[in-house]
N, C-alpha and C positions, 0 to 999 in steps of 0.2 A: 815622475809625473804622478807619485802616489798611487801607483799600477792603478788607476781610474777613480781614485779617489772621489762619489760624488759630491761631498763637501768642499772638498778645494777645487774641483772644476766647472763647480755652481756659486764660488765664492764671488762676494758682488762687485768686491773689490777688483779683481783680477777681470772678472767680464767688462769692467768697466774704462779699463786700459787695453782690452782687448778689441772693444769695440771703436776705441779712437784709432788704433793701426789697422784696422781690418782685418783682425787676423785672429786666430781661436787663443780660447787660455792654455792650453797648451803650448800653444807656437810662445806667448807671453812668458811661461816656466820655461822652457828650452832657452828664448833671449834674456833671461834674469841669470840664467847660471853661465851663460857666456860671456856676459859682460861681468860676471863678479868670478872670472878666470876661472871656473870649474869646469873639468871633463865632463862633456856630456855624450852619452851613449842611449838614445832612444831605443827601443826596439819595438816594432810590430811589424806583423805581416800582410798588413793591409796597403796595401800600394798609394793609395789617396790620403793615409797617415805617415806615410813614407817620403812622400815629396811633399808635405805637409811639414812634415820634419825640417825639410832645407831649407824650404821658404822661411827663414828669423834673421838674414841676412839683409833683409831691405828694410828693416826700422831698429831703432835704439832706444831703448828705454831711459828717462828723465831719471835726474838725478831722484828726485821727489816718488818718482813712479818707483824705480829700485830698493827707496826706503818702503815703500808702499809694500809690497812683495816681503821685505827681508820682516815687519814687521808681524808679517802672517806666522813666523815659528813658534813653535808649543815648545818645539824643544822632545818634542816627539815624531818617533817616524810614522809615517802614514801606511807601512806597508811589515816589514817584517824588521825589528830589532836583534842584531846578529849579538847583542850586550844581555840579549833576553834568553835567562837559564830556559826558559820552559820553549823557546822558540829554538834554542838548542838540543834544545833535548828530544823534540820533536824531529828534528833532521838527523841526529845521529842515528834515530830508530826508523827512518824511511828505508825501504828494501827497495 
């Protein structure tokens, strides 16, 4: 989910298919990666983002809607690049 990305969970596209299921862009990223057969492993500790989490099970996203989502890639991650020397190197030196 781009560990809270505001750009992609303000993206207008994504609120826009979110708003037709009733459901957050969140819950819309969580059903894009299960219907394109990826493991998904949310994680918070907020209880109300938690069953937030299961609820993607009562809508399916359109063929068009999935191109919609898949066309949002930079091709960049939104969070930490484990390919990135300096993002490396930064973990190796964490105590």
């Amino acid at each position: 989910l781009g560990n809270g990305n505001e750009e992609l969970l303000n993206n207008t596209a994504l609120k826009a298919i979110a708003e037709k299921y009733h459901k957050t862009v969140p819950q819309v990223i969580l059903r894009w990666h299960l219907q394109e057969g990826f493991v998904v492993i949310p994680k918070s500790v907020t209880p109300s983002r938690i069953e937030e989490n299961f609820n993607v099970f009562d809508f399916e996203l359109s063929e068009d809607e999935m191109n919609t989502v898949r066309s949002l890639d930079t091709g960049k991650r939104l969070f930490f690049d484990p390919k990135d020397p300096e993002w490396e190197e930064k973990m190796l030196n964490v105590v």
